[in-house]
N, C-alpha and C positions, 0 to 999 in steps of 0.2 A: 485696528485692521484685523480682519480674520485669518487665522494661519491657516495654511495647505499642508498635510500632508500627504509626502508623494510615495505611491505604493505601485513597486515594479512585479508583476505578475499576480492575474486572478484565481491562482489555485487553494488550496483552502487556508493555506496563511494569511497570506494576501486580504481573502477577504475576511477572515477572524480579525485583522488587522482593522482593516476600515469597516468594520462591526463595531470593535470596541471603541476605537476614534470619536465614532459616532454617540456612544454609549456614554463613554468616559470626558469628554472633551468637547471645545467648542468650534474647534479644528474642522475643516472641510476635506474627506479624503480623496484622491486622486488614484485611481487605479489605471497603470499603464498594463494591457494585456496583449500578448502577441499575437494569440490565437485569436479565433472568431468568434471562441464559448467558453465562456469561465468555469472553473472546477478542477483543473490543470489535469493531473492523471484520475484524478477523481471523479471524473465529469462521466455522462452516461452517455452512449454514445445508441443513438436510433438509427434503427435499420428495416424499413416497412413492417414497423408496428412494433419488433422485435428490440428490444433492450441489452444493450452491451454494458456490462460493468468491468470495466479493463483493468484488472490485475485483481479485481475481486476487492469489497472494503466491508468488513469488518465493523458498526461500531461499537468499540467497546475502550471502555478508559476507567481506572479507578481513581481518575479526580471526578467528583460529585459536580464540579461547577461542569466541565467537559458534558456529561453528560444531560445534565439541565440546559445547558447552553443547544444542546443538539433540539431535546425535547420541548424546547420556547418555539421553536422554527415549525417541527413537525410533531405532535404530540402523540405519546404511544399507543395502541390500538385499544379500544374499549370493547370489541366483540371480537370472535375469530375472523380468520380471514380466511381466503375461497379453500386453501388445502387443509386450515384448521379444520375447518367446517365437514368436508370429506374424510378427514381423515381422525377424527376428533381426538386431535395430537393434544398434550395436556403440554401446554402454555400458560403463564401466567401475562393477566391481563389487567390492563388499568385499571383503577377503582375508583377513578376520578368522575365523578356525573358529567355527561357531557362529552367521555372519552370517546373517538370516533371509531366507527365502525368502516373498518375497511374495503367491504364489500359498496357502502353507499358515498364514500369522499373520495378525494385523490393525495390531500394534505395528510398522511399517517405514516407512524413508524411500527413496522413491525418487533415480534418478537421472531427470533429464529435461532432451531438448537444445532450448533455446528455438529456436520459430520464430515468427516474429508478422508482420506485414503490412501495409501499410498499400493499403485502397481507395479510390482516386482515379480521375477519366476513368472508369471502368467497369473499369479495368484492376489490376491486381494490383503493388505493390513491395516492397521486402525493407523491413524498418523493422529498427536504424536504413537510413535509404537510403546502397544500396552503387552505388557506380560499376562497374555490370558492364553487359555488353551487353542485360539484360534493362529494365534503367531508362532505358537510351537510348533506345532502341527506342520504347519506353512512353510517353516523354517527348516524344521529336520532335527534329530536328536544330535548329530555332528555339529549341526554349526549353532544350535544352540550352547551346547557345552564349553564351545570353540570364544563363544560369546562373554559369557560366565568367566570363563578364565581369563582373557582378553579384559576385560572389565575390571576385575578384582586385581589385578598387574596393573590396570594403567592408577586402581585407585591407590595401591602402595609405591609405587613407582612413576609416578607423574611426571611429564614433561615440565623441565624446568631450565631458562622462563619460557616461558607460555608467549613465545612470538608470532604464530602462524594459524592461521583459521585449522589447518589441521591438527596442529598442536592441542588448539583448543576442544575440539572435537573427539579428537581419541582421551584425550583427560575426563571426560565428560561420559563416555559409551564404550572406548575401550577400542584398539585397533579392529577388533572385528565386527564390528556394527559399523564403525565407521566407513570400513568399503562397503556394507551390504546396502548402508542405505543415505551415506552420503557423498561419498566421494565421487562417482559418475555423475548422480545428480546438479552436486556445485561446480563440477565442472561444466554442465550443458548452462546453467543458470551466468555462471561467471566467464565461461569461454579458456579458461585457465585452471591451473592445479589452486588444491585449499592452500597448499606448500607456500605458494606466491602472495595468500591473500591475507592482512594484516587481521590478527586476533579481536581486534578493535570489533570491526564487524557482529562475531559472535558475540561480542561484551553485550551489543547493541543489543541484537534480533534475536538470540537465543539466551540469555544468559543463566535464565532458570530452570532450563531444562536440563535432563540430564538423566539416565535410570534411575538415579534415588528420586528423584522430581517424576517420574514417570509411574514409580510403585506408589508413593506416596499417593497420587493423585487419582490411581486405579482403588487405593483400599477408602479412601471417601469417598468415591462413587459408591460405595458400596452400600456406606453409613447414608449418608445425604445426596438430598434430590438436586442442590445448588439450583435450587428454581427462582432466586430471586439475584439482582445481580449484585446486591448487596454481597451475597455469600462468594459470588464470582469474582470480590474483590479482593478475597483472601486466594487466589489460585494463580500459577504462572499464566501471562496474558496468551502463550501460547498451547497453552493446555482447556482454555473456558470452553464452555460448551453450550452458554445460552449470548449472544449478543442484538443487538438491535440492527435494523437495515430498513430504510426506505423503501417504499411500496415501490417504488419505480427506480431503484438504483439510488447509488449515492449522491448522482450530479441533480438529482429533485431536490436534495437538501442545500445545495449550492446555487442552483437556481433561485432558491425562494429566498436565500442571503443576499444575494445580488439584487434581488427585487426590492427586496428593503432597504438596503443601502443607496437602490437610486430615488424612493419615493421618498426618503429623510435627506437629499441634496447632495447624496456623494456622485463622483464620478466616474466611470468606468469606461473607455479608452480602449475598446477591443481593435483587433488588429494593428495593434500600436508597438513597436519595442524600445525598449531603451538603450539606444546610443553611442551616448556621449554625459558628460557632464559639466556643470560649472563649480570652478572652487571658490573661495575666498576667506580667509582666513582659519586655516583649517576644515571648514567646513563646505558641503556641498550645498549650492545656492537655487541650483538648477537644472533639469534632466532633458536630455536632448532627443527627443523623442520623433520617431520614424512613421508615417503613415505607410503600413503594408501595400495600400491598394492603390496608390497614387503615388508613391515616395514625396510628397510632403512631406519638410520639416518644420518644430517648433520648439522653442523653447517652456517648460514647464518649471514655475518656477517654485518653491515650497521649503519651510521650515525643517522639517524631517524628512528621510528618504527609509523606507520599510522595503528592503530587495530581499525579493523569491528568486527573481532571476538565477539560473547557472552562478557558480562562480568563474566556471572558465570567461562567461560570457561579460560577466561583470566588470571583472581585471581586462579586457579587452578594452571595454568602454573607459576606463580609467585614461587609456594612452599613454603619452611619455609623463603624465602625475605620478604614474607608478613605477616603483624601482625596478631596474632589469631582472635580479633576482627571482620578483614576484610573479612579472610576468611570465618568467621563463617558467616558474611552478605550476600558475596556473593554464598555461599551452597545453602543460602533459598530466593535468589531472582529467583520470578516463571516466568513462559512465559505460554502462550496458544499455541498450537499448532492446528494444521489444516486440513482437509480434502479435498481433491476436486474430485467426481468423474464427469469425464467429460464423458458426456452421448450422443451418437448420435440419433436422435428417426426420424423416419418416419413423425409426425406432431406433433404440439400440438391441445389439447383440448380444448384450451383457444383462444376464439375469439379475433381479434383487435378489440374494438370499439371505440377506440379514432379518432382522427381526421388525425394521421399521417401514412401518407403512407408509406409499407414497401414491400421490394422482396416476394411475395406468399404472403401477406397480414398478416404475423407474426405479434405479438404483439411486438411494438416497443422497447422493453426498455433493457437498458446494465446488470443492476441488477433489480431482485425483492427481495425484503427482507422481509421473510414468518412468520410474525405472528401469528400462528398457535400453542397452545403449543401442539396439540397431534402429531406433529411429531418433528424430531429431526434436520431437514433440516431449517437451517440459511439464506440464502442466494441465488440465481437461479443466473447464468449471458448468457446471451445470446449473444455467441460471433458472431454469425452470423450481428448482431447490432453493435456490435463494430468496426469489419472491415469483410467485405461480403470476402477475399479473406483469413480467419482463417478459413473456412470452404470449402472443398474439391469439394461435390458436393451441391451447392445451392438449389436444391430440399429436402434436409434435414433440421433439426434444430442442431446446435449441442450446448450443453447445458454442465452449468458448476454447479456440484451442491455441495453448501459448507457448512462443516461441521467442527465443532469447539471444540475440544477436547484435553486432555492433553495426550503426551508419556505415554505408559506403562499401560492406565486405557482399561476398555473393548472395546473400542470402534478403538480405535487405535492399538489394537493387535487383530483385526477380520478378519477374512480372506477376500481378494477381494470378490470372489463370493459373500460372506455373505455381504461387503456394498452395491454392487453394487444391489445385490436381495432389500436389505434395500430403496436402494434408488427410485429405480423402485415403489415399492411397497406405497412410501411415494407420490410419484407424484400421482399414482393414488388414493392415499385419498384424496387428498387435489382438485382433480378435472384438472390436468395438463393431464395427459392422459388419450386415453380412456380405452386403453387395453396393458395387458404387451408387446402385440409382436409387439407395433408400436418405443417400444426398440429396434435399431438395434446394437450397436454394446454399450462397455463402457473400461473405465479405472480408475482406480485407483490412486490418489499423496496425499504421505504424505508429510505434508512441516513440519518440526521440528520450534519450536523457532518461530515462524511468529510473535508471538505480547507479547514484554515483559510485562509484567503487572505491574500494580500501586498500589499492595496490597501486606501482607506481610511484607518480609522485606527492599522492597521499601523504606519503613520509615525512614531507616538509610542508604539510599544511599550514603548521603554525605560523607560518612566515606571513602567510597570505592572511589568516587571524590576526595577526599584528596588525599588518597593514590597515585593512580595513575598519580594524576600532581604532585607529588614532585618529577616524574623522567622528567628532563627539556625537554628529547628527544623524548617521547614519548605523542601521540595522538591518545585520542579518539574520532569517528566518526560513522557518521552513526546511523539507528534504532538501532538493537544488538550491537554493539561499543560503546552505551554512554544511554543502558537501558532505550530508547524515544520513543515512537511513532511519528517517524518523519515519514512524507512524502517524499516523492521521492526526489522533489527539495532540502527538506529541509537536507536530509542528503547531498545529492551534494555541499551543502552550508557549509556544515562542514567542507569536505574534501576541500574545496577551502579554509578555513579560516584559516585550519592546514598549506596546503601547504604556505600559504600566510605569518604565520607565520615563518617556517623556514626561506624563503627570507629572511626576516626582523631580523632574529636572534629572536624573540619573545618570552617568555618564562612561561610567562604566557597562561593559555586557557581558561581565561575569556570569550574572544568574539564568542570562538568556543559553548562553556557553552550556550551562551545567543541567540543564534541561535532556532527560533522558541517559545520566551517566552515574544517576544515584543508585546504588545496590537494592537500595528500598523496593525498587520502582524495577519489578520485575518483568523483562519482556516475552 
């Protein structure tokens, strides 16, 4: 008899998951997804014509299989694409005969060289911040020096242990960097002090960053072009400056996983959630799955169970199976949620003066990240940068402006009008526009759950890790599947390590666990 296995959420574990099922095994996958579109935060979200890439993605990974696995789906561009071509940006381009020209297919991956920014003072810096004469400048000779000293104290004198996102940060930069260019910021992002947020976090998302990571990686700019990504793989992940991106967002490369997965007989379950479950003999037999649109219920039944799902939501589903303990852990593990309003406008108010040329002479950069604490706006992304063909009419900007807030607080229960007036309203403090009606058009996405948090009761995650791997057949994966702030690749890497165990009969999920906590493996 053919096994099932059963895969709770379509986001990109999920389907790495029942990709590789398919690849590796004789197994039938079963994809329960709650939403209506697979890709989970990854997904690309359309808006008359106009392309939303929500929280911005990135690809870039230095596992080789990650990569290839991305480029089997979408293959990387063999001619420039419409800004190369205008702006005869030196990219490196496939050499494969046959590599697709982007201008004439829709199936391609771009090349694209990160620029992003951070807005602080009114003024403009490179993110990460580079020690060049344009940051000093920017800075001032006081609070440079202030910086310097600050720095070279926290490096003989370091917080020790190292318990708190700010702990981790001022070890890293030095008390005075750290208020100039982090601490208001994690606060809009997390809603709380670094003071409160477990060091865990930066292990994750920053851990190779840091001034000496910063000079270092300013004086080989110097030396080398890192025009191939080969050489990109020698560099902290949050320093690269060449990565790959879908001509049409990320959720094209999720689309076309999903397409394959249902033309090779897997299944895919949208608007479907998971539950309940069945047990029997330690293991889970059964998934009790919801039809959104109709509240129909069924039983799904299956050999393995692969959850993306929340873990609040998961240990939910468990019911009285699960110890009071766990339950009670998992009630009070928190997330951040999200706003994006994606905003069309006529221009911006903001000059290029950098060095790099763009379509209409835009300000180059994929993100700005706005320093500012009198407004409430996080984050700018400028999809027109990202890929010139997520934007309709190239005479436009269109613009992604993000907001960092929890379910149920005032901010996330405001009516459109009222963000989008908000938001309008914030650009033009801050000096991005000149006048409201160069607003043309906007939208609205709430994204629920986008970044589970490292605060709280976090603290006793492990209890809830315990629980969950004493059922042998079950696997957690993914960012919300295993309460990480993993990266793209990195939950991909999960779902390949789970799959990899079934194979192998494996019964432990050690090596799924240790996925993104290696030193090696710089973020």
């Amino acid at each position: 008899m053919t096994q099932q296995i059963i895969i709770i959420g379509a986001g990109p574990a999920g389907l790495t998951a029942a990709y590789e099922v398919l690849e590796r095994t004789n197994a039938i996958p079963i994809i329960v997804e709650s939403e209506d579109q697979v890709g989970g935060i990854s997904k690309t979200f359309r808006y008359k014509g106009n392309c939303i890439d929500i929280g911005g993605h990135r690809f870039f990974s230095k596992s080789d299989k990650i990569v290839q696995w991305w480029t089997d789906k979408l293959p990387l561009q063999g001619a420039p694409a419409r800004d190369d071509i205008r702006l005869n940006r030196a990219l490196p381009l496939s050499k494969i005969p046959g590599a697709p020209d982007p201008e004439k297919t829709d199936k391609v991956m771009l090349y694209r060289r990160r620029i992003s920014r951070v807005f602080a003072f009114k003024k403009f810096f490179d993110y990460p911040v580079e020690f060049s004469p344009n940051t000093f400048f920017n800075l001032g000779i006081s609070r440079v020096l202030s910086i310097i000293q600050s720095y070279l104290w926290a490096c003989l004198f370091p917080i020790k242990p190292e318990k708190t996102l700010r702990d981790f940060l001022i070890n890293r930069f030095g008390k005075t960097l750290y208020r100039t260019f982090f601490e208001n910021y994690t606060h809009k992002v997390w809603g709380i002090s670094s003071s409160r947020i477990d060091a865990a976090w930066g292990a994750q998302r920053i851990k190779g960053v840091s001034i000496a990571a910063a000079i270092t990686h300013a004086f080989k700019r110097m030396i080398f072009l890192n025009d191939s990504l080969a050489e990109q793989k020698q560099i902290e992940t949050s320093l690269i400056d060449l990565f790959l991106y879908p001509k049409f967002g990320p959720g094209q490369l999720w689309d076309e996983v999903a397409e394959r997965i249902r033309k090779r007989g897997g299944q895919i379950k949208l608007n479907h959630e998971a539950i309940g479950f069945r047990f029997q003999d330690g293991r889970i037999t059964a998934v009790e799955v919801r039809d959104k649109r109709n509240q129909n219920r069924e039983m799904v039944t299956g050999d393995h169970v692969i959850s993306t799902m929340p873990v609040k939501e998961l240990i939910a589903a468990f019911g009285d199976k699960a110890p009071d303990d766990v339950r009670n852990i998992a009630k009070k593990l928190e997330y951040r949620d999200f706003i994006t309003v994606g905003l069309l406008v006529r221009r911006l108010n903001i000059l290029n003066t950098t060095r790099i040329k763009t379509v209409h002479n835009i300000i180059p950069d994929h993100w700005l990240y706005i320093q500012d604490e009198s407004v409430k706006l996080g984050r700018i992304q400028i999809f027109n940068n990202w890929s010139p063909y997520l934007v309709q009419d190239e005479n436009t900007v269109w613009l992604g402006l993000e907001y960092f807030c929890n379910i149920g607080d005032a901010f996330w229960k405001k009516a459109d009008a009222g963000i989008i007036a908000m938001a309008i309203g914030e650009l033009l403090k801050i000096g991005f526009l000149r006048e409201s009606r160069d607003a043309l058009d906007a939208v609205v996405i709430r994204m629920p759950k986008a970044y589970p948090a490292y605060y709280g009761a976090y603290a006793h995650f492990a209890s809830i890790k315990n629980f969950t791997d004493s059922f042998e057949n079950l696997f957690l994966v993914g960012r919300n599947g295993m309460h990480r702030y993993n990266n793209m690749d990195h939950s991909m890497m999960t779902a390949m390590a789970a799959v990899g165990n079934i194979v192998d009969h494996r019964h432990t999920k050690d090596n799924i666990w240790a996925i993104n906590t290696e030193e090696k493996y710089l973020e």
